[in-house]
C-alpha angles and dihedrals in degrees: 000000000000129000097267096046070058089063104057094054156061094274115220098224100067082066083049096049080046095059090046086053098054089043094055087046101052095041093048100043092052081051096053099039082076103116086050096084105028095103094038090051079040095060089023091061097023086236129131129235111272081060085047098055089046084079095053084041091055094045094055095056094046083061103047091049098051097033082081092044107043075050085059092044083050096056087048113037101011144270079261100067093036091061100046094051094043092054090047084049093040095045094029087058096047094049085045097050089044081075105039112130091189133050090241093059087048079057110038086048104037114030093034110024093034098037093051090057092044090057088056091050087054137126077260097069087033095055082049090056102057105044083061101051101030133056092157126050092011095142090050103047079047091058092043093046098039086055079070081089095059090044085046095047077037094055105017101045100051099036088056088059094048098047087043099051091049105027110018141254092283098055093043091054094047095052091056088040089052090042098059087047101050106033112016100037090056099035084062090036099060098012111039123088111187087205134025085223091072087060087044094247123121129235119288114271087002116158132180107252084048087064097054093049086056096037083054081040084065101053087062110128115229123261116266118259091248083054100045088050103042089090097080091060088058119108088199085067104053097040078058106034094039092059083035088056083051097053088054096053094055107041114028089030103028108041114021086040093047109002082091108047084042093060095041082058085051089058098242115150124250103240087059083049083054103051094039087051095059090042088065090059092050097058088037092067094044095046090051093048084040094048087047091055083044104046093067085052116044129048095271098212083060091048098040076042082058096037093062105042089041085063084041086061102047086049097057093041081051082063112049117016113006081086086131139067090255093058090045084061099047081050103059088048101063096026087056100044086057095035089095114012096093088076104077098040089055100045098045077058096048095051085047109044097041102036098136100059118055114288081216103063089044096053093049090058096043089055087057101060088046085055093044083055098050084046096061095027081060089043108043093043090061091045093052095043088060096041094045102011101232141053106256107098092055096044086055095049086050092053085056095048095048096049088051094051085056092051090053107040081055092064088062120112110244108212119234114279085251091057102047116117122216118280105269119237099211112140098163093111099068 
């Protein structure tokens, strides 16, 4: 079926980018639950929490480490089979560590099984996804799937408070466990196509002569190793990675890992964490889609420069006067608002300053950094709150990190306003 047969009907696509969505929500809001569970495994293992953040470290890196390989399995078998096999892993592990009676089976099942899975079910299989099925409005259907984090952080986050705080850890792990198995695994089983080709459509918008520019695409050699490794002797990339490894440290480490079991020490209910928490999400989604219509309109090194030191200063006022409902709330507006605004910023930069290697490899590198961040800032944190029983020390060192990051992002060239790229629409890092 050709492009314009396409036109004059239901396209399949739009039921596969549904499925991706519901993937990506289901695997980032169980990341970023985390915090969720940290005092309930604490009484439950009689452990503290430096041995309870171990698990999220390890998670993470589980992550990191298979994203680029479930990539690799995606290039040779499918995105099909990848997803099916990473939501049986995903929703298998979390059945399975509902019922762990040690720490090493919390983290054999969680932080590898169901991380592993949860890899698969990444930004990295969904972006996939939607280069297959869509030519026109690709930006677009990317923004629309990817959104499928914030409704995950939205869902996922507060209803695991709330299960937890009536039921338990163990029940609130096997109904998201049950829920991938039974609704997510069979709707990409029977429902899910990893290419139009195999329906016999074609992608959406495709035309012709498209198909011989990507079929040319295809014949590109790779870049040479010295290529491929010059970025690192870049000063561009470390004024940009350093603050990104930052970012990472204080948002997917610091705060979904620890924002929730801080606020259970201050005495607040679960049912306001839970509201705040998913207040976070909300203003997340409106300041990435915000950061995105600014970063083609603003020198980017200066807003990436605000971005920083705006999270600095709730931070601080976290510290020191936000002790209230009221002040949570102000908190999750204006965290949420920079949790994720870093990303288009940095990736415009990116798309500028390293045009001639390819955006992909560099993003890839530059995600790294962001995951090697949320892996310490879960780690450290726990560590800290043993040694000093409380969070403000770490809360004050990320104030100073934050502030620095600021000082440093600012030092970056910003390219003329004929030369800006668009805004690029890469999420992969959170």
């Amino acid at each position: 079926m050709n492009a314009s047969q396409n036109e004059h009907r239901f396209f399949y696509g739009w039921i596969v980018v549904a499925i991706g969505f519901l993937c990506l929500l289901a695997t980032f809001g169980i990341r970023s639950s985390f915090g969720a569970y940290v005092a309930s495994w604490e009484t439950e293992f009689a452990i503290g929490r430096t041995q309870v953040t171990l698990i999220s470290v390890i998670s993470m890196i589980t992550f990191v480490i298979f994203q680029p390989l479930m990539g690799r399995l995606i290039d040779c078998r499918g995105t099909r089979l990848v997803l099916n096999l990473s939501m049986l892993l995903t929703g298998g592990g979390l059945l399975l560590a509902s019922m762990a009676t040690g720490l090493w089976q919390l983290v054999l099942l969680y932080s590898l099984v169901a991380s592993i899975g949860m890899a698969g079910g990444s930004t990295v299989t969904v972006q996939a996804v939607v280069t297959h099925w869509f030519v026109e409005k690709r930006g677009t259907v990317m923004g629309l799937v990817l959104s499928g984090m914030a409704a995950g952080q939205l869902v996922v986050g507060p209803a695991s408070v709330m299960l937890i705080d009536s039921y338990g850890w163990r029940p609130a792990l096997k109904v998201f466990g049950i829920a991938v198995l039974v609704i997510i695994v069979p709707l990409c089983y029977f429902l899910f196509r990893s290419r139009p080709e195999a329906m016999g459509l074609a992608p959406y918008g495709a035309k012709e002569e498209m198909a011989v520019e990507t079929e040319a695409e295809s014949l590109e050699q790779p870049l040479p190793s010295e290529q491929k490794y010059s970025i690192f002797k870049s000063r561009f990339f470390w004024l940009l990675t350093t603050p990104y490894f930052v970012c990472g440290f204080t948002d997917t480490g610091l705060i979904n890992t620890h924002f929730i079991p801080f606020a259970e020490g201050q005495g607040y209910s679960a049912a306001l964490i839970a509201v705040v928490y998913g207040s976070i999400a909300i203003f997340s989604f409106a300041g990435t889609i915000g950061a995105g219509f600014l970063s083609d309109r603003l020198n980017r090194p200066r807003f990436l420069c605000i971005i920083y030191w705006s999270r600095a200063f709730i931070f601080l006022l976290l510290l020191t006067v936000l002790n209230n409902p009221v002040g949570l709330f102000l908190f999750a507006v204006i965290f949420g608002l920079t949790e994720r605004a870093s990303v288009p910023p940095t990736g415009s930069l990116c798309a500028h300053h390293f045009n001639a290697l390819s955006i992909g490899m560099v993003f890839g590198y530059v995600s790294i950094s962001h995951h090697l961040g949320s892996a310490f800032g879960s780690f450290i944190p726990g560590v800290l709150f043993d040694l000093t029983g409380s969070y403000n020390l770490i809360f004050a060192i990320s104030i100073g990190l934050l502030f620095i990051s600021g000082l440093l992002v600012s030092r970056i060239a910003e390219p003329a306003s004929s030369q800006k790229q668009p805004a690029a629409a890469d999420y992969s890092t959170k």
